[in-house]
PALODO-694284 format. One record per residue: x, y, z of N, C-alpha, C in turn; residue in one letter. Coordinates in pm, whole numbers, plus 50000, padded with zeros to 5 digits. Layout:
XYZXYZXYZA ...
END
This chain:
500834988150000500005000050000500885012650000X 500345023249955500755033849968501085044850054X 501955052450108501445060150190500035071150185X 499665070650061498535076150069497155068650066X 497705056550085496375044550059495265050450174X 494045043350137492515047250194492065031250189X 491235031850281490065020150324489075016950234X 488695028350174487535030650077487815023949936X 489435025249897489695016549803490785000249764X 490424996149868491024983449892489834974549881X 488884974649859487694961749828487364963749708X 486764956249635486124955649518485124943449491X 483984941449453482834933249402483344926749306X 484114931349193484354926849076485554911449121X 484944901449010485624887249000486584885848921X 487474872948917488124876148822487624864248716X 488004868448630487294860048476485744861548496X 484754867448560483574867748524482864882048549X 481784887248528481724900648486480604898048666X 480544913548701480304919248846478694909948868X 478694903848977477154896849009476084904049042X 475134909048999473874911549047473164912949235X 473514921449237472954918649397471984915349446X 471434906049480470004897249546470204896149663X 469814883849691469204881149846470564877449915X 471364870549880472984872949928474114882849837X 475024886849923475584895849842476774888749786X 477644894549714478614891949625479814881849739X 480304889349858480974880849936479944875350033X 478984869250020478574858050073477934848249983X 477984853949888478544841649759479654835849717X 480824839649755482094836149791482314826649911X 481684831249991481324824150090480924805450078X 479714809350007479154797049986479384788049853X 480224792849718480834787449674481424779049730X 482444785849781483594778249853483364766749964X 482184766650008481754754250133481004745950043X 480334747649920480044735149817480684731149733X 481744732649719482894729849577483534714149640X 483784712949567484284699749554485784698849641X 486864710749654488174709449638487614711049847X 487104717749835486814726549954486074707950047X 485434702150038485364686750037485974677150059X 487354679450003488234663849999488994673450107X 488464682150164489904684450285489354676550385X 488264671450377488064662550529488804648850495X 489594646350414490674636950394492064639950363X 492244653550402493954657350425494134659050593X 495454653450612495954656050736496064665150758X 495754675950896495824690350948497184684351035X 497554675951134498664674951229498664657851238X 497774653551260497814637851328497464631251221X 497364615151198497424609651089495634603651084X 495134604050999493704604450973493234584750938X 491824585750943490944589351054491474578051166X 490804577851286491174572251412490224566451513X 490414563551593488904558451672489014569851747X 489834579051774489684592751832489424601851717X 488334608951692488554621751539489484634651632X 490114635451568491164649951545490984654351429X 491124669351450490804679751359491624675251200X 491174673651082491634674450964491334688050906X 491854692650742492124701750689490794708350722X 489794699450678488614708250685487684709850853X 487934701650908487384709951026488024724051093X 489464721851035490254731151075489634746050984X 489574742950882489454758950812487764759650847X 486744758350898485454757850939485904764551088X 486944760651112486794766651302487534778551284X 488804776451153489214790651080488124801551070X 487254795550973486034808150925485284814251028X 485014809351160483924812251222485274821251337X 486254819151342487074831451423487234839951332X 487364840651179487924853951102486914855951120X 485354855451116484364862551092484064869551216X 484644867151289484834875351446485534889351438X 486784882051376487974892851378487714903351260X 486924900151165486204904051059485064919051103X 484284910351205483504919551223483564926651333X 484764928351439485474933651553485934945551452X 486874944051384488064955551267487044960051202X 486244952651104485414962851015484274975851080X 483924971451192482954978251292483624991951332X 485244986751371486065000451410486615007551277X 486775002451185487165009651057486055018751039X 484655010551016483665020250983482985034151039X 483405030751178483495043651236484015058651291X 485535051751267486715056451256487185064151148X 487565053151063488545057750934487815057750811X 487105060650764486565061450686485915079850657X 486925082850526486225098950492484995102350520X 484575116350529482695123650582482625132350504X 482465127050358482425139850224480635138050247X 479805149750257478485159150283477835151350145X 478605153150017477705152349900478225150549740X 477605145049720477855142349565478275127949586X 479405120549452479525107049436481015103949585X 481575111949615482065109749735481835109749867X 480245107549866479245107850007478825094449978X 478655091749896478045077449829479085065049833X 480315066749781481425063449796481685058849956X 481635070349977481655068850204480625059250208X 479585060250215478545054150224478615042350202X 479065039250090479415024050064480335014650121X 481545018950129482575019250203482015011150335X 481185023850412480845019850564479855007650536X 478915006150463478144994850480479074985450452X 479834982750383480624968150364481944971150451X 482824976150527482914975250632482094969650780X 481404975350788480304977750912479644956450898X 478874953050738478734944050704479034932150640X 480144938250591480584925550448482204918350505X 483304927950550484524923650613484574911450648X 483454908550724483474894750869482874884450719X 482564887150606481954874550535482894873550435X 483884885950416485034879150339486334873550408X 486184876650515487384870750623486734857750641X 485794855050639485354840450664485754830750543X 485384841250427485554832550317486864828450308X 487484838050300489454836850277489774825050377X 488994821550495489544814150574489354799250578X 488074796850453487584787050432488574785450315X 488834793450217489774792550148491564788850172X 492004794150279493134796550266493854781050307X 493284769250320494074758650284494034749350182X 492964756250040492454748749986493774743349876X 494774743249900495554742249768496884732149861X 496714731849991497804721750054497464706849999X 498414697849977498024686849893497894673050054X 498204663049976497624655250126498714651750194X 498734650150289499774646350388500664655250492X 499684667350464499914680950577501214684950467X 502334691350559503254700650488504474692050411X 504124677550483505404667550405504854668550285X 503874668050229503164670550105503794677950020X 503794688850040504484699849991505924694249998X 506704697950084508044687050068508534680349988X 507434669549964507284657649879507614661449741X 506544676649721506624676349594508224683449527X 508234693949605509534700449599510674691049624X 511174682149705511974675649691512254664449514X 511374661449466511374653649379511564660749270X 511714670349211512134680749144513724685449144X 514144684049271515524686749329516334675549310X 515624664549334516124650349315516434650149175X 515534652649097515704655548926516294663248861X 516934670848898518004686248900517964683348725X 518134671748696518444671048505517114675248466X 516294676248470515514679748401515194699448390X 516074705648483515794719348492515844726748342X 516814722748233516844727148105515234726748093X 515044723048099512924719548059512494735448047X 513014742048172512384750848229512864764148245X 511854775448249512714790448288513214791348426X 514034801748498514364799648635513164803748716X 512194815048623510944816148779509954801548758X 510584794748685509184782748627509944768348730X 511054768348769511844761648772511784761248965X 511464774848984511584780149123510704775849169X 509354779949090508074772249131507814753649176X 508874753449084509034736449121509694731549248X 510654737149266511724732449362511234737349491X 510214744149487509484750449623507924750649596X 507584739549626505934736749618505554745749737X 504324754449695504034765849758502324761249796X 501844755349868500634755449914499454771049891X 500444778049905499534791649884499294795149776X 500144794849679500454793449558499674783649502X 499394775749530498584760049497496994765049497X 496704770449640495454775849612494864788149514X 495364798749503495654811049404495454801949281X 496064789749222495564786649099494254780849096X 493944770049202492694769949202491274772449184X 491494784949277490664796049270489914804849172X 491314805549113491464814148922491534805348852X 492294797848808492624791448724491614783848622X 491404788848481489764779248443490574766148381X 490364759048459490724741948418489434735448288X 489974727348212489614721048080487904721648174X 486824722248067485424720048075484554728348191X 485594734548256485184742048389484874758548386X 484224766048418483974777348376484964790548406X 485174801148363486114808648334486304814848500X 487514815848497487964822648611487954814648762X 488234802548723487904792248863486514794248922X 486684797249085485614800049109484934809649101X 485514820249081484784834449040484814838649145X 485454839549209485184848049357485914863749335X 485464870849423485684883449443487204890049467X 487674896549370489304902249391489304908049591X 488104905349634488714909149758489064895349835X 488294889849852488334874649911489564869649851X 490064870749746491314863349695492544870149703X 492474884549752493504891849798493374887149969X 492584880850042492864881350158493574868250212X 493534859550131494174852750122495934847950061X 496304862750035497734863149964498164863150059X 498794857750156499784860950261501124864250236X 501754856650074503234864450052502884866449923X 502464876649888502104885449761503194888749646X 504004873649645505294876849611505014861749476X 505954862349346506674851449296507684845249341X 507904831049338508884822749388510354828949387X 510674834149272512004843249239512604857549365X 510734860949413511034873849496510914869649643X 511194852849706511194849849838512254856849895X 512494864350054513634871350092512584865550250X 513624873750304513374877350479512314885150493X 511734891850456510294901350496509374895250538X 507994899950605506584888150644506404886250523X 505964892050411505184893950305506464886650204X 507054879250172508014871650108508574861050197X 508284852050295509054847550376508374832850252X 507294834950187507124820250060506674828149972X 506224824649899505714825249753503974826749734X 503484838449694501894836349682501364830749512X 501964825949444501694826749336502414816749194X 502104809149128502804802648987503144817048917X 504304812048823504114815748701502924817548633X 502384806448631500894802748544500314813648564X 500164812148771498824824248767498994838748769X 500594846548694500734859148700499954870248705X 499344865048572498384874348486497284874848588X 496324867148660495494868048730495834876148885X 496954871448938497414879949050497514900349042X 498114898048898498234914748871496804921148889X 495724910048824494594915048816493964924048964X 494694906949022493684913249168494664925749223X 495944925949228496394938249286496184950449243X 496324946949083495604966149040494464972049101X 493374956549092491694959649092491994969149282X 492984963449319492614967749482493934977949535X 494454979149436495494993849475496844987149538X 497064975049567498174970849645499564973149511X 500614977849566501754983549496502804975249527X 503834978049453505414964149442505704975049617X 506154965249689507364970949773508384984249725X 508954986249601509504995049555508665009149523X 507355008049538506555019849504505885017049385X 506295011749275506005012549149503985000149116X 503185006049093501794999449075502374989548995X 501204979248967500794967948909500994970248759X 500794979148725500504986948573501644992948510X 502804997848570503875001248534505294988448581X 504734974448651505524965948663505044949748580X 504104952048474503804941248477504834931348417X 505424936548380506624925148269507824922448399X 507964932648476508844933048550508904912448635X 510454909648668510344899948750511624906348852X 511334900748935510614895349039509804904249085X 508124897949094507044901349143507204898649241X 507004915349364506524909149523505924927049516X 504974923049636503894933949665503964932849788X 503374942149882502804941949988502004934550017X 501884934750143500154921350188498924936550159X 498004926850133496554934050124496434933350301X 495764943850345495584946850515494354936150594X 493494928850480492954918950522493354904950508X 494534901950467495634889050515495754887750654X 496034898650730496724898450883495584890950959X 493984893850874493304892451000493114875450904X 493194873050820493204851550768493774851850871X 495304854750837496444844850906496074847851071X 495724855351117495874854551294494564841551318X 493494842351249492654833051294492984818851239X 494154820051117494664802951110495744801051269X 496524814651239497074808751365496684808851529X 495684814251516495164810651644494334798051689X 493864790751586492994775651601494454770851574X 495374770151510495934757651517496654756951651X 497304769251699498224769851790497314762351901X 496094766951913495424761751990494824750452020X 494094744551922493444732351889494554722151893X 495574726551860496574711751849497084708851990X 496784717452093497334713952206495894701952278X 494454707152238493204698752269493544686752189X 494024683152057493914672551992494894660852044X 496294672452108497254665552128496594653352282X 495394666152352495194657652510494274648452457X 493754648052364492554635552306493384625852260X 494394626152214495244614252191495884604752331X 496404614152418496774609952528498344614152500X 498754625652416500014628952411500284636852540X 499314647152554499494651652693498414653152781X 499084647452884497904649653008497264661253042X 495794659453151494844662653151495474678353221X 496274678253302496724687653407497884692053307X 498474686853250499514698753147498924706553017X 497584699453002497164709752842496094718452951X 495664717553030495054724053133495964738353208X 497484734453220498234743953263498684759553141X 498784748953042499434755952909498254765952894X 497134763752853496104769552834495944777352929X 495544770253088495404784753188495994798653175X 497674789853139499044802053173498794810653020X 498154808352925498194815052800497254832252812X 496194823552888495104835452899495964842053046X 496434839553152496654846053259497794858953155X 498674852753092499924861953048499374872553013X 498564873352917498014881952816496964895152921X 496224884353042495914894653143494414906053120X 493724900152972492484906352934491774910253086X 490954918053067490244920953219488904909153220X 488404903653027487154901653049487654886953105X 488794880853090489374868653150489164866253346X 488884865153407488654864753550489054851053593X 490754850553615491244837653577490394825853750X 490124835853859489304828553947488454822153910X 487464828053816486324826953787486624811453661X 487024813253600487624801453531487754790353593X 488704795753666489514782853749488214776453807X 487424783953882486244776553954485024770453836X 484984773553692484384766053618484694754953566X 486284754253547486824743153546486984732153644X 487024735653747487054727753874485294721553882X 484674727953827483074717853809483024713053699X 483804713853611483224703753464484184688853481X 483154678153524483934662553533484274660253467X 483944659953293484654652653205485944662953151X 487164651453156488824659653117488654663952971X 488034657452869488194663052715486944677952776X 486134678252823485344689852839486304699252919X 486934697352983487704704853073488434712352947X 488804706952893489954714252803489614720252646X 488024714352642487404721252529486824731352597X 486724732952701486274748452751487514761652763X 488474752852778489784760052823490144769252708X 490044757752546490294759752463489384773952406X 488214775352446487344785852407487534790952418X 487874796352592488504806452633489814815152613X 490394801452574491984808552456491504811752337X 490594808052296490424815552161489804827852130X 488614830652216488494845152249489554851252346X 490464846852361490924860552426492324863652332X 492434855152223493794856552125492734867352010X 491634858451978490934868151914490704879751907X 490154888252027489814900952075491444907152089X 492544898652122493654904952132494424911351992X 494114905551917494654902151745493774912851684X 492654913551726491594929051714492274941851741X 492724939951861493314948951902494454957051871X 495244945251825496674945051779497084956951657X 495574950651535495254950051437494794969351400X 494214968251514493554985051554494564995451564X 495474990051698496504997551690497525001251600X 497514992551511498704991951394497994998051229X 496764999451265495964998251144496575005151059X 497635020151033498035023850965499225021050887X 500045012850991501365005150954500474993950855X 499614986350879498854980250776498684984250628X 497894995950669496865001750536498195005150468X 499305007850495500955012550402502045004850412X 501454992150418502744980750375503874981750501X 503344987150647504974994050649504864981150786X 504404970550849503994962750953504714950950881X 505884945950934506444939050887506734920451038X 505264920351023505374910651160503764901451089X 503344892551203501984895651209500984895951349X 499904895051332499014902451459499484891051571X 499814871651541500064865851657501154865251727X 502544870851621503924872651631503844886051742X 503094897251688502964908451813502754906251959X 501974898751964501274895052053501934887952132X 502944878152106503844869552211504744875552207X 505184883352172506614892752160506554902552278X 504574909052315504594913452408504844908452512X 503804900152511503634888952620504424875852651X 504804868852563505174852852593504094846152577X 503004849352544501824841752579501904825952548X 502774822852393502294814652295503954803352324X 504614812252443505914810352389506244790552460X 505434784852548505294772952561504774765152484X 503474770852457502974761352353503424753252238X 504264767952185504854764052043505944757952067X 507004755152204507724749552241507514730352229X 506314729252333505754720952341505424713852208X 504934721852127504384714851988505504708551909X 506354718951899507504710351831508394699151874X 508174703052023509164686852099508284674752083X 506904675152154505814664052141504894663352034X 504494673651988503074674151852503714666051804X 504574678951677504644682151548506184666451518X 506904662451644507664652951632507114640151700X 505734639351696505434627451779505984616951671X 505644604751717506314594751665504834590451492X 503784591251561502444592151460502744597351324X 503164614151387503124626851314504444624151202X 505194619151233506364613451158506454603351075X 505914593451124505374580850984504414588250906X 503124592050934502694597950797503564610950725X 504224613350759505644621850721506074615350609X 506204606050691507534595450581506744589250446X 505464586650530504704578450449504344587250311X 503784596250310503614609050231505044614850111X 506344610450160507244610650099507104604450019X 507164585650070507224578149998506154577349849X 504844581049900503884584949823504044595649708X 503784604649744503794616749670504894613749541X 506084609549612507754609349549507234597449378X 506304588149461505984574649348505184579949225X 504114588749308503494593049215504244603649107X 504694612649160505564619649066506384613648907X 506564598949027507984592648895506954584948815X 505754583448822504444576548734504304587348646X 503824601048656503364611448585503954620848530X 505044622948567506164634348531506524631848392X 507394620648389508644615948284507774614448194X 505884608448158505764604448026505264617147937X 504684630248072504354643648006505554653347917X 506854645647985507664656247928508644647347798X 508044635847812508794629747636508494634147548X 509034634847448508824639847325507874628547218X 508544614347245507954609547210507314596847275X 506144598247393505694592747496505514579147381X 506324560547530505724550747408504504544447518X 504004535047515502894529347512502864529247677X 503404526947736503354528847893502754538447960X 503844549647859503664561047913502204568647868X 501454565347725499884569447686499414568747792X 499584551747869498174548147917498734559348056X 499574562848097499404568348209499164582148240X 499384588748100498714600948089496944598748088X 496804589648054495134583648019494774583548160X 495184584648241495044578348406494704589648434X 495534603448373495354623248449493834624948429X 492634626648525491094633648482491754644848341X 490584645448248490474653048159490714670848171X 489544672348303489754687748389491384688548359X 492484684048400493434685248430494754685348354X 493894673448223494784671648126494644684347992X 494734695248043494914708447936495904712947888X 496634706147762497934704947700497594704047538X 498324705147473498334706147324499784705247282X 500024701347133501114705247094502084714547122X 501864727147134502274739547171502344738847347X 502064729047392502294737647546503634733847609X 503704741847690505574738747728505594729847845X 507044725347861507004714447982506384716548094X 506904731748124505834739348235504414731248249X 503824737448136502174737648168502084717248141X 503034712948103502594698848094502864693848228X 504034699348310503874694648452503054700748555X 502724715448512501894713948564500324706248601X 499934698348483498904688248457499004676248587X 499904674048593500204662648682500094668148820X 500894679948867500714688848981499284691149048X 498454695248942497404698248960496504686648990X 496634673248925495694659349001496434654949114X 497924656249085498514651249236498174659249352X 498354668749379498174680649450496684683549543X 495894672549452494234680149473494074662149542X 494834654649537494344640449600494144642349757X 493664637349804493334632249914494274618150003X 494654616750097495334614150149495124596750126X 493844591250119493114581650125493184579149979X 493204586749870493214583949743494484582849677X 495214590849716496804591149680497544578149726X 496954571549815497564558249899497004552249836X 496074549949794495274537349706496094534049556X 496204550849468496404550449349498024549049385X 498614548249457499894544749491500014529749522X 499254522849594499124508549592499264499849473X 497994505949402497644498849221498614499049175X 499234516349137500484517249061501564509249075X 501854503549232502824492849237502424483949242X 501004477349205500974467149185500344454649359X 500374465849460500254459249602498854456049596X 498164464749537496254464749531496284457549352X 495694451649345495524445549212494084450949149X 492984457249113491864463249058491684451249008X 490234444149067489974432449037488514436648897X 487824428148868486394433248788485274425248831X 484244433848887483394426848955481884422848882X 
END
């Protein structure tokens, strides 16, 4: 953003690849909304791993319960910020089309914020492939492993490979019109899909900054990214707009000011929830995810917190998973309302690119609040012994599938093996011609591997070696 950036022009109605929707009985972002909770991609996340290995005679949170407990805190944090924007910061022009302008402004502030923060949040894991982040790994490593094949490729096309970008993964999704499917992915709103850029950057422009620490974007989906940054005023880091850099590489931008509030409500359910999932497993006991949690809300010290008053509600609820799903509530409104806060205070370092952190990083930096938890997670979670075989397992996977689909897209002259296994890619996916370059032919494979399901990728990995035999019934 600019130093002269405004509130008033950072949203926009308009989609990309489809012309502005009609306003009826739901509005434009709560059609975004509900796209996105009936689509198909948005679906198979209740078969990607979020932390623990899926399913169990205990349920723990997967991709999609996770971005559902996502949506319903951004739409908090959504409508906490937009409520104070609208009353606040927002120009008081008397008359003409800049009273109207205001006017508009404040109603979708005041109303619409909390339903595109929901959306972005239902969105923002839709492009992680299966097997949580080894996934990603998976794919990027096998590319690296292949180092001979880089001639194939340009260096930002090449970059994209060697660093499978989950965020990046979703951004094509979204946009991207795949074979038989209608223009512009899902058509959702340049605002909802800017709130979801968290590194508003190409693979080429990753550095040390928040806003570059990965990649928001393919090659592929350039052209569509510029779209959304012009449509919403966000500018390169160097000053220079969307419109005077488009040829330019390396692409990186600022974050759009409604990223901060996705990412605090992804990171506030996971930080949180994984410590409840971890006590439903029996990783940690009833009295240590009980302590972690107490000590999270005491640090932070909210007034509406009354840690007596707690303590004595907890001390009456008998059952231990209830004990700690209450605990858990209570950490989540009070990270919530804090991340509001955060968000308020900084709002101008926001609205001008110049906030180089984010709202949950502030927040323990003051406090410590988070600073056990995340301790904890990485010694016991995130390295349990569980969490590590489907690690491995996901390597092994992902890595097989790759060496099935890769090598017969990029022959020149694919022989009979290799037909039938392009014959194997869905049609949606297989969008290639004579003319298309290795790029877009690996990307074909990327795009069915990528979108499997954890449960499906293990199966079609079985057949392929031959362990599952496809009988005919």
């Amino acid at each position: 953003m600019s130093q002269n950036a405004r509130w008033e022009d950072i949203f926009s109605i308009n989609r990309v690849g489809r012309e502005k929707l009609k306003e009826e009985v739901r509005s434009g972002f709560q059609r975004d909304f509900d796209r996105l909770i009936f689509s198909s991609a948005f679906r198979r996340l209740q078969n990607k791993t979020q932390v623990f290995p899926l399913p169990g005679s205990t349920f723990v949170h997967n991709r999609l319960t996770h971005s559902l407990e996502v949506a319903s805190v951004g739409r908090s944090l959504g409508k906490i910020v937009g409520s104070y924007i609208a009353d606040n910061d927002l120009g008081h022009a008397k008359n003409g089309d800049a009273a109207e302008a205001n006017a508009g402004a404040g109603e979708f502030y005041r109303y619409e914020l909390s339903n595109v923060i929901a959306a972005a949040c239902l969105a923002h894991d839709i492009g992680n492939p299966a097997f949580g982040h080894s996934g990603e790994k998976a794919l990027s490593a096998w590319f690296i492993e292949h180092k001979a094949i880089q001639n194939f490729f340009s260096p930002g096309e090449w970059a994209d490979l060697i660093n499978f970008e989950g965020n990046a993964n979703a951004f094509r999704i979204l946009t991207h019109t795949f074979k038989g499917k209608l223009p512009g992915g899902f058509g959702l709103t340049y605002t909802t899909l800017a709130s979801i850029l968290k590194y508003p950057c190409d693979a080429t422009a990753v550095g040390s900054s928040a806003h570059r620490k990965k990649y928001g974007f393919f090659q592929s989906e350039q052209e569509n990214f510029l779209e959304v940054a012009g449509a919403l005023h966000m500018i390169r880091d160097n000053g220079a707009t969307p419109a005077q850099t488009r040829a330019a590489s390396p692409q990186a931008f600022f974050r759009h000011p409604f990223v901060y509030l996705t990412e605090a409500a992804d990171d506030i359910c996971y930080q949180v929830i994984d410590v409840e999932d971890a006590h439903r497993l029996g990783i940690l006991e009833k009295g240590e995810a009980q302590e972690l949690l107490m000590n999270l809300m005491r640090s932070i010290g909210r007034p509406t917190d009354n840690m007596d008053r707690v303590g004595k509600t907890v001390a009456g609820i008998g059952d231990a998973n209830e004990k700690i799903a209450y605990l858990r509530a209570r950490c989540i409104n009070t990270l919530t309302l804090q991340a509001a806060d955060v968000f308020i205070e900084n709002r101008d370092k926001i609205l001008n690119g110049a906030f180089n952190s984010t709202l949950i990083k502030t927040i323990n930096k003051a406090f410590h609040a988070l600073d056990a938890i995340e301790a904890l997670s990485v010694d016991r979670i995130y390295n349990h012994e569980s969490v590590i075989q489907i690690e491995i397992a996901g390597y092994h996977v992902m890595s097989a599938l790759l060496d099935a689909f890769v090598p017969p897209l990029l022959k020149a002259v694919p022989d009979a093996r290799d037909k039938k296994m392009i014959r194997l890619i869905p049609d949606q996916f297989l969008d290639m011609g004579e003319s298309s370059s290795p790029y877009q032919k690996v990307r074909c494979a990327l795009d069915y591997i990528s979108g499997m399901t954890d449960l499906y990728a293990t199966e079609l990995y079985r057949k392929l070696k031959g362990i599952d035999i496809p009988l005919h019934r």
